[in-house]
N, C-alpha and C positions, 0 to 999 in steps of 0.2 A: 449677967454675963457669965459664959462657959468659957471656959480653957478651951481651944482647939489644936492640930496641927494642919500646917499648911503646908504644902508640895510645891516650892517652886521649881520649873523646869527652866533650863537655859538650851544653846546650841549641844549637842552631842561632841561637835568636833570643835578643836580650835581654828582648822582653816575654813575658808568659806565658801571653797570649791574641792573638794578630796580629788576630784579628776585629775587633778595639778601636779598631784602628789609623784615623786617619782616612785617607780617602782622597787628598785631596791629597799622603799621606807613600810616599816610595818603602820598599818592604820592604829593600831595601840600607843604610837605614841602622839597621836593626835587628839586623844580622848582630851574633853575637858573636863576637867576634876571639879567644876563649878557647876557642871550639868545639873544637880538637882542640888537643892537648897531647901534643908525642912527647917520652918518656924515656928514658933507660939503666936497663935492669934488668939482674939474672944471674939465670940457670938453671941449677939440677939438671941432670944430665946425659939421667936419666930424662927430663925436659922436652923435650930437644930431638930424640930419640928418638919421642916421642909422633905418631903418627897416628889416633889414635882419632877424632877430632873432637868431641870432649869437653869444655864447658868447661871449666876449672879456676881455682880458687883460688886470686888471689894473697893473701898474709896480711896483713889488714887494709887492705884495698884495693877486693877488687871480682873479680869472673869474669871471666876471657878464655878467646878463641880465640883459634886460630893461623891468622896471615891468610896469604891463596893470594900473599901479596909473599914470603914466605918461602924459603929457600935453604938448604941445607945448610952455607952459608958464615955466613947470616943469619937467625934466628929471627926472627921480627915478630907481636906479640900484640896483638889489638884487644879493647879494654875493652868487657865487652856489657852487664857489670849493675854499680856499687854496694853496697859493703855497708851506705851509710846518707846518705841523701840528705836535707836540709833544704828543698829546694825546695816549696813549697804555691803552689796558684792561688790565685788572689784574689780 
């Protein structure tokens, strides 16, 4: 097993429609400061090995790809899908 990091991505905003927003509000303070979340994972060795450009499965997590930061020193996976999301518009 390797050390890796992992890229999670969340919503960019905290509302769920910016349309909404009045206008006098700057979009800056809508930003979510949770938007990206880096981790420490491990990898199979098969993993870091992989150039397909496939994503793949983390278990009970969500699909990645392997982003172009990546190094032979450094694997870096960016979260592209969820495997189960709460979020509903309003």
């Amino acid at each position: 097993m390797k050390e890796i990091e992992c890229r999670n991505y969340d919503r960019l905003f905290t509302e769920p429609d910016m349309g909404n927003i009045p206008e006098d509000k700057d979009y800056k303070d809508f930003l979510n400061p949770e938007s990206l979340k880096v981790v420490t994972g491990y990898a199979e060795p098969a993993l870091l090995e992989d150039n397909s450009g496939i994503a793949v499965q983390f278990e009970r997590v969500g699909y990645y790809m392997k982003d172009p930061d990546s190094t032979e020193e450094k694997l870096v996976m960016n979260k592209t899908t969820s495997l189960k999301d709460g979020f509903k518009l309003q």
